[in-house]
C-alpha positions in Angstrom: 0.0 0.0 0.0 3.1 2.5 1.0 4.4 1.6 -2.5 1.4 2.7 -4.3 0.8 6.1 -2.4 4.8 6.7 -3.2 4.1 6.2 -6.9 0.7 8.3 -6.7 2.8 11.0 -4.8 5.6 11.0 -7.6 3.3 11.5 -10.5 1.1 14.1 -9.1 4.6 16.2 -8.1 6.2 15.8 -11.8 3.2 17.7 -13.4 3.7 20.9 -15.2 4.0 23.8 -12.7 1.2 26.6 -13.0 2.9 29.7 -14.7 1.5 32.2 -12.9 3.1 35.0 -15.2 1.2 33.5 -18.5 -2.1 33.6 -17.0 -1.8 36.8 -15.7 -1.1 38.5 -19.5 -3.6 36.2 -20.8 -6.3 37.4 -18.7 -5.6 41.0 -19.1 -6.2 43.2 -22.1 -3.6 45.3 -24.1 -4.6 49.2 -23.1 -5.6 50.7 -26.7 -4.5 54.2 -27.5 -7.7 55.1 -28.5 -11.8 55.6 -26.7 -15.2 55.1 -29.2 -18.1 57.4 -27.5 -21.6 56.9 -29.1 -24.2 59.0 -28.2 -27.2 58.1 -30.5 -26.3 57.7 -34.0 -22.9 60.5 -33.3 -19.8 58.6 -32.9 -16.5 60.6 -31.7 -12.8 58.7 -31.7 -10.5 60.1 -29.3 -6.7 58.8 -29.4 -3.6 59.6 -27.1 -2.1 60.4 -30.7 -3.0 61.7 -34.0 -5.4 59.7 -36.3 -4.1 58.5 -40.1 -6.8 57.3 -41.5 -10.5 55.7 -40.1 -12.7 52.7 -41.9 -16.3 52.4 -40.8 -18.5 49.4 -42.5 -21.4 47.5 -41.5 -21.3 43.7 -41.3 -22.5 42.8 -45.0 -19.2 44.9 -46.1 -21.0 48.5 -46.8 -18.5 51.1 -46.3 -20.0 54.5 -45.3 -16.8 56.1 -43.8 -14.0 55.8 -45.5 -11.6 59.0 -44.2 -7.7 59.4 -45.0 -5.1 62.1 -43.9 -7.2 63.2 -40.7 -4.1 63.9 -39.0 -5.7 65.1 -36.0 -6.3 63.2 -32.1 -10.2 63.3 -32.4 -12.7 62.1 -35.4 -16.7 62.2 -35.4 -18.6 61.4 -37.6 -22.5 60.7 -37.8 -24.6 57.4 -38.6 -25.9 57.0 -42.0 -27.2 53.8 -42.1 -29.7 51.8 -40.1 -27.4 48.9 -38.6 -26.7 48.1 -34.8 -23.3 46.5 -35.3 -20.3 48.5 -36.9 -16.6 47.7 -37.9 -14.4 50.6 -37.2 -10.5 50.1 -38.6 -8.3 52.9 -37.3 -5.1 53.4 -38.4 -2.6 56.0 -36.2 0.4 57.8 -37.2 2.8 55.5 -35.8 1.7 52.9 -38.7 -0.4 50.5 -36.1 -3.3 49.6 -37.5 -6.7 48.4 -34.9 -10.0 47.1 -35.5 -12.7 46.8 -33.8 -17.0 45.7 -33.9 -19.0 48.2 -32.0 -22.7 48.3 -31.3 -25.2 51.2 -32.0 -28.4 51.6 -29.8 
């Protein structure tokens, strides 16, 4: 019986240690440099620097906004379409492009 609990022991102590460090960065989220404020059908994109260019389409691919050289830390720009999910592609001046799906009330 003492051999078996031995053996048991041995196994359960040779698994994989829990990296504490991994799970940490996999459970928290990478700070954009950017905010999206709706209010209504009025959408305003603030970013920590300036703006290159801004995509905005609705899920079957329409693209209503399609804005290049803004050049400037804030963007709005006002609903035309009748759709509750958006795609918004932002592009800053230090070449890093994000994307990201946003809902409209």
């Amino acid at each position: 019986m003492a051999i078996i609990a031995v053996t048991c022991l041995s196994i359960l102590t040779q698994a994989q240690p829990v990296n504490s460090s991994a799970s940490v960065k996999e459970n928290t989220e990478i700070s954009k440099p950017y905010r999206i404020h709706t209010t209504g059908k009025q959408v305003t994109i603030k970013s920590t620097m300036n703006i290159k260019s801004i995509i905005v389409w609705t899920s079957d691919g329409h693209r209503f906004v399609e804005q290049k050289d803004v050049n400037t830390g804030s963007y709005n720009f006002r609903i035309t379409v009748n759709e509750k999910i958006l795609f918004v592609r932002i592009q800053l001046a230090d070449g890093k492009t994000y994307s990201e799906k946003i809902g409209i009330q």
